[in-house]
C-alpha positions as a printed Julia matrix, in Angstrom:
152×3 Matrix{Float64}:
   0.0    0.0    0.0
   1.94   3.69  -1.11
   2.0    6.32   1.89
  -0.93   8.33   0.63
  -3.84   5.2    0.8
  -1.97   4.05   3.99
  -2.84   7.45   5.59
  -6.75   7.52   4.28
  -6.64   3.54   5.72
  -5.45   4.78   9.12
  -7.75   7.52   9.52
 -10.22   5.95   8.78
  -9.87   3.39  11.15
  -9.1    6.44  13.92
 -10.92   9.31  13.05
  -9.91  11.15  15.74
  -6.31  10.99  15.26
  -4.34  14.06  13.35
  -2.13  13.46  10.57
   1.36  15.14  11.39
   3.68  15.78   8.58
   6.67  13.78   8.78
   9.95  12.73   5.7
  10.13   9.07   7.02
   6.94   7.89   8.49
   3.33   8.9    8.01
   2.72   9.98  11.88
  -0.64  10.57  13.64
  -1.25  12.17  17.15
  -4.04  10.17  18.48
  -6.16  10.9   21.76
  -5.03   9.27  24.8
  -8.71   7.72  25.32
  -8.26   6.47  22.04
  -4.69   5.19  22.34
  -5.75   1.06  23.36
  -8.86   0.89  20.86
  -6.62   2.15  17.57
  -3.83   0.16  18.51
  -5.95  -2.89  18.41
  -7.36  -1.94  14.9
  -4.07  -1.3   13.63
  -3.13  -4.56  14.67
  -6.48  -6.82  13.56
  -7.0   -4.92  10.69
  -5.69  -7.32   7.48
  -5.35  -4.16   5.44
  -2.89  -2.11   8.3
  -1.47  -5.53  10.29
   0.76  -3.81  12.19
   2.12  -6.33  14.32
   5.37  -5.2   15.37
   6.07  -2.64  18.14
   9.67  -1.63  16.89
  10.44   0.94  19.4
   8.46   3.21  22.03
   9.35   6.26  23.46
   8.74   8.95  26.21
   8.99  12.35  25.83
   8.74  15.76  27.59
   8.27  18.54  25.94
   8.14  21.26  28.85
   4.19  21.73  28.43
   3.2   18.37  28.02
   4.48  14.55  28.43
   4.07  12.45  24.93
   4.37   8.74  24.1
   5.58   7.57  20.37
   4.87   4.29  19.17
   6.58   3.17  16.21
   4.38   0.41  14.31
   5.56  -2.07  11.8
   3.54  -4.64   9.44
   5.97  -7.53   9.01
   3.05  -8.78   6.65
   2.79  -5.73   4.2
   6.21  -3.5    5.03
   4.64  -0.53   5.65
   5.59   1.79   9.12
   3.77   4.33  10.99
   4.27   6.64  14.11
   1.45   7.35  16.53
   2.1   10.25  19.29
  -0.28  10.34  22.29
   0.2   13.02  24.93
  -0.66  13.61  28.57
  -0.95  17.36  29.79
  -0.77  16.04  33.21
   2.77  16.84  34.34
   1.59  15.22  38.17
  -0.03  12.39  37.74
   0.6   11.41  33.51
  -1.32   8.22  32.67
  -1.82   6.48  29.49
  -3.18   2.97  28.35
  -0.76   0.27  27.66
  -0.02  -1.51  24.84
   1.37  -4.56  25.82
  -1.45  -6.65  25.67
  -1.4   -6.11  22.04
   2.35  -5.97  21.68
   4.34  -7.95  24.09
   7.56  -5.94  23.7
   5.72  -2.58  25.43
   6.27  -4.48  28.59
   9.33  -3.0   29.33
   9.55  -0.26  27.29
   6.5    1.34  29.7
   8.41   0.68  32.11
  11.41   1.97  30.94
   9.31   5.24  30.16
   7.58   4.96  33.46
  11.44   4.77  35.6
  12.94   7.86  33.36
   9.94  10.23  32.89
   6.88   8.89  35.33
   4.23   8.36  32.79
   2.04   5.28  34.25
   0.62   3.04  31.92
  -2.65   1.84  33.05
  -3.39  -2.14  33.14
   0.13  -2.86  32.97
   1.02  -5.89  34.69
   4.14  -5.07  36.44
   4.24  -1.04  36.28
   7.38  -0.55  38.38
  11.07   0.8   38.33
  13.11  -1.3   35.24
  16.54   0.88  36.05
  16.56   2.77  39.15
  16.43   1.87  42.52
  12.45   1.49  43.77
  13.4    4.44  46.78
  14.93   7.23  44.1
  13.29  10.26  43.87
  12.4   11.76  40.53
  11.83  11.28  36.83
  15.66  11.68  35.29
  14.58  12.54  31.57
  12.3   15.29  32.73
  13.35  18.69  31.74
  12.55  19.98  35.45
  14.18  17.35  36.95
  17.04  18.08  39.4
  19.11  15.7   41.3
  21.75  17.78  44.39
  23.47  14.81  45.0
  24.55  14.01  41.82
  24.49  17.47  40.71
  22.66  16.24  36.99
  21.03  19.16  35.14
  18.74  18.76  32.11
């Protein structure tokens, strides 16, 4: 499927989600409350079949804490990129994916040890790096650490 009919497919399996103009992969911003339902029809769908997580990231971007999925269909060879962000600097919480893609496992909780952002109905949301008793998000932009004297 070219770029252009693999964008219509997408949105119109997520109609809410914005298309975001990217060189290398079509990428669409999709609502958090839509996040788990669009992943799954990305997945099921036989036209889309993305059924490869190939990397997930955190983010902070000073106003606002964002999540980017990258999706591959081993099936087809087409990628994507969705983005969902949290406003909620204090308490950030998005769906998880690993239900649908094993590999998010740890990846959420890699996100979840460097930048706080829970993942709801994750099965083992805890620290993957740091120590359970350190204070902080590392990879936030605010973050500050006097012992260590680390400055983003």
């Amino acid at each position: 499927m070219d770029p252009e009919k693999l964008k219509e497919r997408v949105l119109t399996l997520i109609p809410e989600a914005g298309l975001e103009e990217s060189k290398q992969y079509p990428t669409f911003i999709v609502p958090a409350a839509k996040l788990h339902s669009a992943a799954i029809s990305l997945k099921e769908n036989e036209d889309t079949a993305f059924d490869y997580l190939f990397c997930q990231s955190g983010v902070d971007m000073e106003k606002y804490l964002m999540v980017v999925y990258h999706l591959e269909s081993t099936k087809h060879g087409h990628a994507i990129v969705l983005k969902v962000k949290t406003e909620d600097r204090e308490n950030p919480v998005i769906d998880t994916v690993c239900d649908i893609w094993r590999t998010a496992e740890f990846h959420e909780r890699e996100i979840y040890d460097m930048l706080g952002i829970r993942f709801a109905n994750h099965p083992d949301m805890r620290r993957i790096f740091l120590d359970e008793n350190w204070v902080g998000y590392p990879l936030r932009k605010d973050y500050k650490d006097e012992v260590n004297i680390v400055e983003l």
